[in-house]
N, C-alpha and C positions, 0 to 999 in steps of 0.2 A: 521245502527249501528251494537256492536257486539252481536249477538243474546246470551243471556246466558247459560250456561251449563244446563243439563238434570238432575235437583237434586229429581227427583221420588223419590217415596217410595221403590218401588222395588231396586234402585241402592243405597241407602240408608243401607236397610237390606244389601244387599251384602256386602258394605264397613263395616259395623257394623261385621258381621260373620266374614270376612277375620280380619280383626282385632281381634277378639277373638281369632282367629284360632294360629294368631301370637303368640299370649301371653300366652295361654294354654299349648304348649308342655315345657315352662320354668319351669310350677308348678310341669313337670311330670318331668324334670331334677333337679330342687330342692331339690325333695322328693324323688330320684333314682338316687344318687350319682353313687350306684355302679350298675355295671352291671348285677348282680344277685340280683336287688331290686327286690320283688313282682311284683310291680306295672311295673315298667319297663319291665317285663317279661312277665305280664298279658297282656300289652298293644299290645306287640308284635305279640304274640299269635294271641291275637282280630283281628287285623287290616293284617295280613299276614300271619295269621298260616292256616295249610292246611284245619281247620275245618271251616276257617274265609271265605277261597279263596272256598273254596264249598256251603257255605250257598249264599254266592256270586253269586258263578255261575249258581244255580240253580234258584234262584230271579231272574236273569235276562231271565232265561228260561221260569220258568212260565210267565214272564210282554210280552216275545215274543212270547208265544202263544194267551196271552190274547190282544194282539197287544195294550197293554198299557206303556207309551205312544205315541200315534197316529203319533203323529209327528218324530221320531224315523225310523219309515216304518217296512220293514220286509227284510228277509235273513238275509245274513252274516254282510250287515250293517247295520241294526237295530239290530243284536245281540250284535254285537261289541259296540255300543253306550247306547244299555242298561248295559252290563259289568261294561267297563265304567264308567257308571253313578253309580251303584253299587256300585264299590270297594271308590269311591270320597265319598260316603254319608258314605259307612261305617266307612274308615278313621275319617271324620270329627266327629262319634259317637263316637267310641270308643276313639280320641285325648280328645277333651272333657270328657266324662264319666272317664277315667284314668287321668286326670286333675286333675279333680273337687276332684274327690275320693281321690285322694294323699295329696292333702291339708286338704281333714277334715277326714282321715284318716278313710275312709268309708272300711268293708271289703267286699268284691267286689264276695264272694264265697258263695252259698249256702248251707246252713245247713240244715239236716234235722230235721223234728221236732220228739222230746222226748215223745208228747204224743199217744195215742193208739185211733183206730177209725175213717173211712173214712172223716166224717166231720172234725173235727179239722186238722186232718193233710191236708184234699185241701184247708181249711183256711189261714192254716199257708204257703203254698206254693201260692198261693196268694197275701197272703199279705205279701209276701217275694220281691217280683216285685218291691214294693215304698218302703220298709222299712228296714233298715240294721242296721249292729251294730258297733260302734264306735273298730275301733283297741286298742285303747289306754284304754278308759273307760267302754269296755261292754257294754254303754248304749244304749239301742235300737234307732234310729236315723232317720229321713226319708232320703232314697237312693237320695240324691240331686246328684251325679256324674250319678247314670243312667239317673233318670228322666233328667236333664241336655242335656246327649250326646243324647235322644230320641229326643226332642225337638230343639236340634242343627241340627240333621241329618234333621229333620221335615222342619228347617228355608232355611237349604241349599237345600232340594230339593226344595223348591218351589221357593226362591229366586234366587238361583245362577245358579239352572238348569230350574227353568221352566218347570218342568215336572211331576209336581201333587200338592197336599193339603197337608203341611207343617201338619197341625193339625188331618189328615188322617195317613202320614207318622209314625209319632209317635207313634198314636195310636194304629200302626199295630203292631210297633218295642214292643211296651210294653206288648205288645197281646203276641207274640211270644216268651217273656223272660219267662211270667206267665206258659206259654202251656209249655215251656220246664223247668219251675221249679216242675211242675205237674210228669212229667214225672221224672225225679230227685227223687221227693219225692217217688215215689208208684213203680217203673220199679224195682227188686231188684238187688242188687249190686252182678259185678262178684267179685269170691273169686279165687286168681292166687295162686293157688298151686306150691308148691318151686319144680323145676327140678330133681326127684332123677339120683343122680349120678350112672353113668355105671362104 
């Protein structure tokens, strides 16, 4: 007889992600009519800007030195496939995260905080990681497009690539928004002095 298709869990989630994946860049053309939208702009950035293509490349440096993951190997092709594997999970965060965020009109920029005093202000950088504030209403809001595209990037890498802990994944991305909203908050801002004319 005819033996039935492979409907795992694993090929399951896959189909589930890709389907999302389909449906999510429509909210970010919806909500990014024109081509100078925010979001539209942001997204851009994230997923291909030269800060995006370096956080990139250097991720797949350190997973090559720490030879994770294993299955991958080492040199020029296990570099190339950690890459790769890189720039595909980033995409999928940032499509997501700039999705989610355009429909509930999440602002996607960090503020620093108004009050004085090492505790409160790493508080509020912090708790700036899950928590954002509505465009429209001001009102403080939990960051459902980050936590979203964390947990997106977290599904595709373990589902679609096979190449780690999905619930790991995330955790780190969300690690490393916090650590550079820290920085954000306390590094002090340059000040660009206008050109005196000759």
């Amino acid at each position: 007889g005819l033996r039935p298709p492979d409907c795992n869990l694993h090929n399951v989630r896959v189909a589930l992600l890709l389907a999302l994946l389909m449906l999510l860049p429509v909210g970010i053309a919806e909500g990014a009519a024109r081509k100078s939208h925010p979001y539209r702009t942001r997204w851009k950035h994230a997923t291909v800007g030269k800060g995006a293509l370096g956080r990139v490349a250097a991720g797949a440096g350190v997973a090559q030195v720490r030879k994770t993951p294993r299955k991958y190997g080492g040199g020029a092709s296990g570099f190339g496939k950690r890459l790769g594997a890189g720039f595909a999970t980033n995409a999928v965060k940032t499509t997501v995260e700039h999705g989610v965020a355009a429909r509930l009109h999440e602002d996607l920029n960090y503020h620093r905080s108004t009050k004085h005093g090492v505790a409160p202000r790493l508080a509020h950088a912090l708790t700036s990681t899950v928590v954002t504030r509505n465009t429209k209403t001001g009102k403080r809001t939990p960051a459902a497009g980050r936590i979203a595209g964390h947990a997106a990037a977290g599904a595709f890498t373990q589902g679609a690539l096979a190449a780690g802990s999905g619930a790991s994944t995330a955790g780190i991305g969300l690690a490393a928004v916090a650590g550079t909203n820290v920085v954000r908050e306390f590094v002090p801002r340059r000040h660009r002095h206008p050109r005196k004319k000759k």
